[in-house]
N, C-alpha and C positions, 0 to 999 in steps of 0.2 A: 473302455477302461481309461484311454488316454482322456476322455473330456472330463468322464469322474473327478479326476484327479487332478486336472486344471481347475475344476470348479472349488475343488477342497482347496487347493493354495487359495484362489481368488477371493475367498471366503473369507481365510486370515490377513492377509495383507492387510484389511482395514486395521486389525487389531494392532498390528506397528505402530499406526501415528498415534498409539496415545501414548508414545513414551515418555512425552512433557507436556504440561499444560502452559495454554496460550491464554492470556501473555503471559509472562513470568517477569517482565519489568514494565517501566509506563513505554506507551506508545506514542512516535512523534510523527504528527501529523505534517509534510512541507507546504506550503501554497503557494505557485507560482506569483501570483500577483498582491499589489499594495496589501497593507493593516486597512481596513475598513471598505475595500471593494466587497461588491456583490460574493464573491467567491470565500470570503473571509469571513462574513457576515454570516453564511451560509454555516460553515462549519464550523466558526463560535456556537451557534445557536445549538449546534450536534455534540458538540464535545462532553456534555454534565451529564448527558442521555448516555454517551457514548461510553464514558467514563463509570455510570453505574451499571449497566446491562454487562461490561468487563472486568472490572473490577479492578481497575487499574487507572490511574491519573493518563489523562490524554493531555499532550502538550504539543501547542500548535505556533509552526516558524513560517515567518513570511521569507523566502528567498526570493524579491522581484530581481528581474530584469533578460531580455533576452527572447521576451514574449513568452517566459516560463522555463524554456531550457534548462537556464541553470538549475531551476529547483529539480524538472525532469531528471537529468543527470547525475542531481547528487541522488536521489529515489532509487533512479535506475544502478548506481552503486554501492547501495549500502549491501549488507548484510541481509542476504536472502531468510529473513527470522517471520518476517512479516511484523516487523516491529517500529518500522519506517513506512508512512504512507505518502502517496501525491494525492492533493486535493486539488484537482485543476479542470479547468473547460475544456469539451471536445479538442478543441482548435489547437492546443497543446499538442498534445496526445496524437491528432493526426496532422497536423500542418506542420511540426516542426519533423516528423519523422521524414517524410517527404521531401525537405529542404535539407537534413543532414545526410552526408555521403554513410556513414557507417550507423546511424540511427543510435536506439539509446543503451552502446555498450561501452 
């Protein structure tokens, strides 16, 4: 009776997250590194695709310096919407976690 019943909640739960649609304003993309590196070139190329498969304007900020931190950092604090992304290389993402005492909070 008890797993019944667990099955039936678990069932609805999905039905929750469609209480707004995604996105609901444009999406900013950050990139740790230069206008015109590899990484930026990369996600130029994605944005028009990215932009019509969502329907929404993708708009993309270089934050360099820091070997990407800062841009990690302001990602890692924006508003949990999913409306802010990082666009960054591995080495980011793991090399700089490794090197800060309290990682990306």
């Amino acid at each position: 009776m008890k797993a019944t019943l667990f099955l039936l909640l678990a069932l609805h739960l999905p039905l929750a997250g469609h209480a707004q649609s995604y996105p609901s304003r444009p999406i900013k993309v950050i990139i740790g590194q230069a206008a015109g590196g590899g990484t930026d070139i990369v996600m130029r190329s994605m944005a028009p695709k990215l932009s019509d498969g969502l329907g929404q304007q993708v708009v993309i900020e270089n934050k360099t310096g820091a070997s990407g931190i800062i841009a990690a950092d302001l990602v890692a604090k924006a508003q949990a919407d999913g409306h802010t992304l990082l666009m960054a290389p591995s080495g980011v993402m793991v090399g700089n976690v490794v090197m800060k005492k309290k990682g990306y909070s």
